[in-house]
ZADO-801307 format. One record per residue (C-alpha): y, x, z. Coordinates in steps of 0.05 Angstrom, whole numbers, plus 5000, padded with zeros to 4 digits. Each point is the difference from the previous one (the first is absolute). Layout:
N
YXZ
...
END
This chain:
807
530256115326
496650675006
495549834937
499550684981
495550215063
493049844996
496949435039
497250135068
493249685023
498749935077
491550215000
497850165059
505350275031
501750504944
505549814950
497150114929
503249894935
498849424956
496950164935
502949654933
494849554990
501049725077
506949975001
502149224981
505349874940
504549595036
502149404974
506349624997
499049525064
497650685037
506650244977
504249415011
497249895072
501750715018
507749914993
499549685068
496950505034
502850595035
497550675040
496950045059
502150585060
493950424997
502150305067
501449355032
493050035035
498350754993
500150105066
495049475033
494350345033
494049604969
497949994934
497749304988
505249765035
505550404956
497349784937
499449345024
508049965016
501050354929
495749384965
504849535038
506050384984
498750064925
496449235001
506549715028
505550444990
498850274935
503449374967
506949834995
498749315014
496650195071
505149625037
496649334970
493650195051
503649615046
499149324968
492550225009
499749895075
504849475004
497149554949
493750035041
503749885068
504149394967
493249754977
496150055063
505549765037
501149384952
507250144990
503249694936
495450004938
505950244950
501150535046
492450295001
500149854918
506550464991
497250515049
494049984965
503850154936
503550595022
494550325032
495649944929
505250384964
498550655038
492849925002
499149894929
503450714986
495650295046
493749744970
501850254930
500550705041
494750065034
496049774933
503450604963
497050405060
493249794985
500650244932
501450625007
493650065032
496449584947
501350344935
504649654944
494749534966
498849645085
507250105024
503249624932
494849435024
502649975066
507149984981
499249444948
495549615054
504550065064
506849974948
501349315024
496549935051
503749685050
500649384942
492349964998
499549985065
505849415007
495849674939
493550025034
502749665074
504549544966
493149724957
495450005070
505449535030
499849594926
507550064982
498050214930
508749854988
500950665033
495150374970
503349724925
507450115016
499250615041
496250354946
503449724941
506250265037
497750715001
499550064934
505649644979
503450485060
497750644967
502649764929
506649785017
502350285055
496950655011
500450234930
507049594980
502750375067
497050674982
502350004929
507349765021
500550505052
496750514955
505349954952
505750035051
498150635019
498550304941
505849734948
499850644951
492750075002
493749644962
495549725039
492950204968
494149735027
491849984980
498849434952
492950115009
499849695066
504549554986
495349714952
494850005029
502749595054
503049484959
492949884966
497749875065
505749475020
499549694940
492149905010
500649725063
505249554970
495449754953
494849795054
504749645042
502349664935
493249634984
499449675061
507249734989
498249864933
495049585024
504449615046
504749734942
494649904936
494449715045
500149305000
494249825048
498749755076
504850515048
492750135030
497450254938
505850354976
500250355070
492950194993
500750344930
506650335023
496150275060
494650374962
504450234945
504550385053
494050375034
496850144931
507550294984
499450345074
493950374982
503050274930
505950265036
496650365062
495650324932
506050164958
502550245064
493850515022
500750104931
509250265008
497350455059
494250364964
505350124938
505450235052
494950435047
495550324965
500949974920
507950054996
502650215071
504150404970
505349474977
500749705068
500350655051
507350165014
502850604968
500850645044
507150014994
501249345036
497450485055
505750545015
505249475030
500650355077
499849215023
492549854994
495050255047
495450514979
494049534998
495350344960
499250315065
496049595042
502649905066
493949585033
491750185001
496849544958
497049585064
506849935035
502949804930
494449464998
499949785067
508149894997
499249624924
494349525036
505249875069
505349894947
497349534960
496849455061
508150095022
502049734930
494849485006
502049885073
507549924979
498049704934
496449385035
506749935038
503449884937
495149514971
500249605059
507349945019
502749984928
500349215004
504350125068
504250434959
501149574951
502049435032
504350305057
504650464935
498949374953
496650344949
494349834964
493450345009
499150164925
506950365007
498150425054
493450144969
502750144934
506450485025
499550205067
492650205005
500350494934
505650355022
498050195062
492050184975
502550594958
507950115032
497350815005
497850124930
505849504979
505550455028
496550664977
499849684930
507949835001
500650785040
496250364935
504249574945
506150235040
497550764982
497649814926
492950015009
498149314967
492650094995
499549985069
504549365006
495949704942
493350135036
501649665061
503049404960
494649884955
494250265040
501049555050
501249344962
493750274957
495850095064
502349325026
499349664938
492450334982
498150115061
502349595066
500449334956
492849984977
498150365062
502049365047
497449524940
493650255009
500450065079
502149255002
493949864958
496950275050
502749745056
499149224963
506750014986
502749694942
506050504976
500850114927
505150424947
504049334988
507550335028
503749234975
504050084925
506350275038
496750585040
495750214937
505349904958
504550415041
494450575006
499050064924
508349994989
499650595046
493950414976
502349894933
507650285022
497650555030
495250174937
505349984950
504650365039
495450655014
498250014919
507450064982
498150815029
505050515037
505149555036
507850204994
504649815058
503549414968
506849765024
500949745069
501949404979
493749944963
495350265045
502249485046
499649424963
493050224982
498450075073
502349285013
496349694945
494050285039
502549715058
501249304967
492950014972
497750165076
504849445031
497949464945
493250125020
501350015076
504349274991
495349644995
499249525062
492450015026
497749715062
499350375055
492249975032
499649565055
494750335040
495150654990
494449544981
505149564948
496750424942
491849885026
501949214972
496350254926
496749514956
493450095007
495350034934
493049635023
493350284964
496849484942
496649455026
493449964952
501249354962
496449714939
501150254932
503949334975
506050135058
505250495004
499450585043
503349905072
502550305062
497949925056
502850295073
505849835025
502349684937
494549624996
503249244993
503650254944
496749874923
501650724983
497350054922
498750704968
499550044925
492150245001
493549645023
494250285042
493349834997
496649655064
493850265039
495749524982
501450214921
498950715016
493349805030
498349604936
502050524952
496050585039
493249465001
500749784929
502650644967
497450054934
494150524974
499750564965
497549544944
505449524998
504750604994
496550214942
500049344960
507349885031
503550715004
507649675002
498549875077
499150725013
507150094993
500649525060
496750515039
504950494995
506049935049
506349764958
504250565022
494850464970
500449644939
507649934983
500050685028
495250254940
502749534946
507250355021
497150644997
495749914931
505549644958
506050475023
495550584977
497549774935
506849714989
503550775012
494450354958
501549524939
508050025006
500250815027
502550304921
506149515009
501350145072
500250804988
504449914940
504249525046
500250565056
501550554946
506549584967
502149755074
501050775027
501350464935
506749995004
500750165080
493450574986
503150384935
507350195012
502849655053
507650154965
497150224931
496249304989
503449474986
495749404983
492649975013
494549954939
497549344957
493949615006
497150364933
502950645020
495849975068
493649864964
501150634948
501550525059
493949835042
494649994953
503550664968
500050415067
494749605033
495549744958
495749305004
499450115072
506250115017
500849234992
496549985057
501850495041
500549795072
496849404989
494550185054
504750015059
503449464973
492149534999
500150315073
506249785017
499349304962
493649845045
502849955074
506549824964
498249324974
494449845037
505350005058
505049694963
496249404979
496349895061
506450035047
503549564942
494349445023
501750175075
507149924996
499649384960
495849655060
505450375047
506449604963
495849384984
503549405040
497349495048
496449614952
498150614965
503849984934
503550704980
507049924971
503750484952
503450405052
492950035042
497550324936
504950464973
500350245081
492350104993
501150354938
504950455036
496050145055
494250224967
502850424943
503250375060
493550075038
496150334943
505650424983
500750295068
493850135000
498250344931
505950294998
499150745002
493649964943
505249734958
505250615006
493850434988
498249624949
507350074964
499750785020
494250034958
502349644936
505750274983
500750715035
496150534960
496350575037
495649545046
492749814981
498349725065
502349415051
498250515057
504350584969
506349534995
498749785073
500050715022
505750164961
504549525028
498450115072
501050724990
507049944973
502049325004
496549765077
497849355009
506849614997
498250044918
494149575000
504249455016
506550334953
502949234965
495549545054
507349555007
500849854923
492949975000
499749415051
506249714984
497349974920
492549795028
502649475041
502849574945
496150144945
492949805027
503749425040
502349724929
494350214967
494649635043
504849395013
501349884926
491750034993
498649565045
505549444986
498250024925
492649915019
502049485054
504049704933
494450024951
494849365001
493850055045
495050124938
504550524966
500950515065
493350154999
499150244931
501550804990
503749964951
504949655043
499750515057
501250614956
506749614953
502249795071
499650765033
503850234937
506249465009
499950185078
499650724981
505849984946
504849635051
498950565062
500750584946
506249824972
502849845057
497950665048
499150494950
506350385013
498050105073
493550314971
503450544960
504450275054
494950135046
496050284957
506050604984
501250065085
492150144996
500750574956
500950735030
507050274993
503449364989
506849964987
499849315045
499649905074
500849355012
500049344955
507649955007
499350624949
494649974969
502849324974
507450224972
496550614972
494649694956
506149594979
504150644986
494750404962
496549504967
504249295003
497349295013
493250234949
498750525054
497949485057
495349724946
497450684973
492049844991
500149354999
495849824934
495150395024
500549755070
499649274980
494550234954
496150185054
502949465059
497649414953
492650114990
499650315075
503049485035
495849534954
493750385011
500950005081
502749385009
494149624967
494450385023
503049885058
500549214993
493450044960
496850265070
502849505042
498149544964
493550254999
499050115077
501549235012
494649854946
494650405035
501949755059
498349264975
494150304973
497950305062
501149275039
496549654945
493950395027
500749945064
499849264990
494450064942
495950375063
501149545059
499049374963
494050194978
498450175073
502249365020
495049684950
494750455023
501149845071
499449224982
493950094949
495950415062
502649425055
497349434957
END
């Protein structure tokens, strides 16, 4: 490709050079998508008298035979003919097929045309929007005609596609062809991408989650799986704007292809555009109705298909459709490994499957919320399960760094181990659907029907005959009226101010109570957490070969308040207090929602429902504190920095925004467990403990040290190494070895470096937050009896007064 030459812009007739800041860094699918394109004869149609109609013939020419995969046009026409025409339905599906491949190469060209016109920041956006488009638009027609079993398997496929195959192929042919080279590649990316898999793993985890610890009504259990998935949906299209502003604007750098991958004489010049900006828009707009044109073939003959080749629908969804959405940037990824340029392989791989994953998933949640159609992240145990084996393949795989070309034999038993994984998932026997409307049969969740406070809440709708029992009460009309004509006076606030708690909305108030104790509980115990910090990462911060073990308890003490000073005990305590706020107050409050969540049918919460709430919501409130936490480290125990701002603009300066979430596995993995034994062991000791005993304080605070003691000892190791893969220059990647190299430096003490001090300060905090917490709830029910008590107090004496003035 004639890189070298400077970009040509078609303005008004006059060709004028692009200036730097025009010109688009292409990115890998650009580059992988234009290994299947070839030159166009200028002087084919040089010589036709009129000018609109030349450059009319030259839009056709390059629009259709620009592509090495033009001869699949014909399916185009034919699939239409065979549809009109009523000839066999397989026949229209496979025509269909073929005729997509082309058209989806085609669309990620005439995108890249668009950006050169656009500017980097607008073209990137078009090229991670239309990247899989021809999926998304499948997605979308497959959910208008309800067969939300497509729309799962087809898109579960793609990424599970772009992991296995496309990358498995491109690193097996990669190191074929290159056997006495190193195959180097930009971790960076891959990275970043992996973060981004494993987040959307998480989400579609919960609802699964959900699935196997609830023990309620199927009704109820579908309901709460339903709103968890589009709550998850909404995270991930965020997280997702969030991947595109990081990989557009901040860091673009890291994911434009380098110029070299430009000079192979095989590409097309296509930093040259080749169409006006209308006539690039015009043919992007024609293209795409054809893909949703063909695409609506495919939805509705796939059960034809299926039955007339005697193969499943979820097998066709999950293999065939994948393959032939991205077949273009597929064989341009396998093309590039062939010539050693792994990035470009990589970014196809894992750009796709993160696009899919963050992108078209939540995308066609949210579109059948929409549409009133009940689709949620739940993928079954053997699809997720599959998924996650495959994310966390690939992830392990990409840290180990520069690939060597490993014997043949090797390289293809690795290949076929992929290949099992794929086929294990794929043998699985599902039904085929019956009809396009077999998916529209969806249990439908009826809206409360108002009932009196003594009975359960029920639903009503289509379910109604059924004695469907949720684990919370609602209040009836007629009690809302009563409580709004009898609400007590300023007065009997005054003499009774426990009901004006009642007042207050009971989120509100665990929300504060979280908020309050965590902070008062950090402020007290901060000296023993920064002399924790300072003994967990010594060792990794002074010499990471000259050091051999890290310092002692007493030790710690001496060398802050020597070079700090009695404030240096609390140094970074304040974004810690800001951290602690959101942090508890979520985790305490989702604690409470989760427990309703895995209650059972007669609302009783067993020990797996509660160490699964647990889990849940220590993971929540990590995810989201997350990053004031690694500032929070930065600060403690890196000297130089005075402020929370100046370490956050430090470490997107050098580091990007990939550090802000440097350790979040070990983090999540250590979270999980530890607050899941931690709150379960609290509340079965209370549960133990006589009615008249739980309520004292004194009981709340020896309990919360016992609970505390048991989720220390047993997660503290999983605390100290991420705390050393947070720390900047780290001798440790990934907790594989960060965990054999505490061992090596430091021995079996080193996983438990800190923990007087951490136990120190676990005991009284998990005391302190854990009974103020109780302390409130119990609380809120009180003023709520006091508030009813005057309610009563009020109309009874109405009641008498209406009597007294009838007599």
């Amino acid at each position: 490709m004639a890189c070298n030459a400077e970009a040509l812009l078609l303005e008004n007739g006059n060709l004028k050079s692009l200036s730097k800041e025009t010109r688009h860094g292409r990115t890998a699918h650009n580059m992988s998508s234009s290994s299947l394109r070839k030159k166009s004869d200028i002087a084919l149609f040089s010589k036709v008298p009129y000018g609109f109609v030349r450059k009319f013939l030259a839009n056709l020419q390059e629009i259709f035979l620009g592509t090495k995969l033009s001869v699949l046009f014909l399916a185009i026409p034919f699939a239409i003919i065979a549809e009109c025409h009523n000839f066999g339905r397989p026949w229209v599906f496979v025509l269909s097929l073929l005729g997509l491949t082309p058209l989806a190469e085609r669309v990620s060209f005439l995108t890249e045309q668009l950006a050169l016109y656009t500017g980097p920041a607008v073209g990137g956006l078009l090229n991670a929007t239309c990247g899989n488009a021809t999926e998304l638009i499948i997605a979308m027609l497959a959910l208008f005609k309800h067969k939300v079993d497509v729309v799962k398997y087809s898109l579960l496929g793609s990424v599970l596609s772009n992991l296995l195959l496309v990358l498995g192929t491109s690193l097996f042919c990669g190191g074929l062809a290159n056997l006495n080279k190193e195959q180097k590649y930009d971790r960076k990316q891959a990275d970043v991408n992996s973060m981004l898999l494993f987040l959307g793993l998480l989400c579609q985890l919960l609802p699964l989650m959900f699935r196997y610890a609830g023990q309620s009504d199927v009704l109820i259990t579908a309901k709460a799986t339903l709103d968890l998935s589009r709550v998850c949906c909404i995270l991930m299209l965020i997280a997702y704007f969030a991947y595109l502003i990081f990989q557009l604007w901040t860091h673009r750098q890291f994911f434009e292809a380098p110029e070299d991958e430009n000079k192979d004489g095989d590409v097309v010049a296509d930093e040259t555009p080749v169409l006006g900006f209308s006539s690039a828009f015009a043919w992007l707009a024609a293209m795409t109705a054809v893909i949703a044109l063909l695409s609506e073939y495919v939805v509705g003959t796939i059960e034809a298909a299926s039955d007339s080749w005697g193969l499943s629908v979820s097998f066709i969804s999950l293999i065939l459709l994948p393959i032939v959405g991205n077949a273009a940037e597929h064989a341009g990824a396998i093309i590039f490994a062939f010539k050693n340029k792994l990035d470009i392989s990589l970014g196809v791989a894992l750009g796709s499957a993160t696009q899919i994953s963050m992108f078209v998933v939540p995308l066609s949640v949210i579109v059948a919320w929409i549409l009133g159609i009940n689709m949620d992240l739940n993928f079954n145990l053997l699809e997720t399960g599959s998924l996650a084996l495959s994310i966390i393949i690939t992830a392990f795989t990409l840290q180990l760094g520069p690939l060597l070309q490993l014997p043949a034999a090797m390289e293809e038993e690795n290949l076929c181990e992929m290949r099992k994984t794929q086929v294990s998932f794929t043998s699985r026997e599902i039904p085929a659907l019956k009809s396009s409307n077999a998916s529209a049969t969806i249990i439908s969740i009826g809206e409360p029907e108002i009932l009196p406070l003594t009975n359960r809440f029920r639903l009503t709708g289509s379910t109604r005959s059924r004695d469907d029992v949720c684990n919370f009460e609602c209040v009836s009309m007629a009690e809302k009226k009563l409580e709004r004509d009898f609400f007590p006076t300023m007065d009997q606030l005054l003499n009774r101010p426990l009901a004006v708690l009642a007042l207050v909305p009971n989120d509100a108030a665990l929300f504060a109570a979280g908020a309050i104790a965590g902070a008062a509980a950090k402020t007290v115990t901060a000296p023993l957490d920064r002399i924790k910090l300072l003994m967990q990462t010594h060792g990794a911060r002074a010499g990471q070969e000259g050091v051999k073990k890290g310092i002692e308890f007493v030790e710690a003490i001496t060398l802050i308040g020597k070079e700090e000073g009695i404030k240096g005990y609390w140094k970074g305590n304040f974004p810690q207090v800001i951290r602690i706020i959101p942090y508890t107050a979520v985790q305490l409050f989702a604690y409470e929602t989760y427990k309703k969540l895995f209650s059972g049918k007669d609302g009783k919460l067993s020990v797996i429902g509660r160490l699964a709430a647990g889990a849940c919501a220590g993971m929540t409130s990590t995810f989201i504190t997350y990053p004031l936490d690694v500032l929070r480290l930065r600060l403690a125990v890196e000297p130089g920095y005075k402020t929370m701002t100046q370490v956050a603009l430090n470490m997107l300066k050098e580091e990007g925004v990939a550090s802000f979430y440097n350790g979040l596995g070990p983090s999540l993995i250590g979270i999980a467990p530890y607050i899941a034994v931690n709150f379960c062991v609290f509340d079965l000791v209370k549960k133990a403990i006589p009615e008249e005993v739980q309520k004292r304080t004194e009981t709340s605070l020896l309990t919360g040290l016992i609970s505390a003691t048991v989720a220390t000892v047993m997660c503290y190791p999983l605390d100290t190494i991420r705390r050393q893969m947070q720390m900047r220059g780290t001798p440790y990647k990934t907790v594989l070895d960060a965990f054999p190299g505490i061992l090596e430096r430091d021995g079996l003490v080193g996983l438990y470096r800190g923990f007087v001090p951490n136990a120190l300060k676990t005991l009284p905090s998990s005391s302190i937050k854990l009974t103020t917490f109780d302390t409130v709830k119990r609380l809120i029910i009180a003023s709520e009896k006091e508030l009813q008590e005057i309610i009563q107090e009020n109309s009874k004496n109405e009641t008498q007064s209406s009597s007294d003035s009838t007599i």
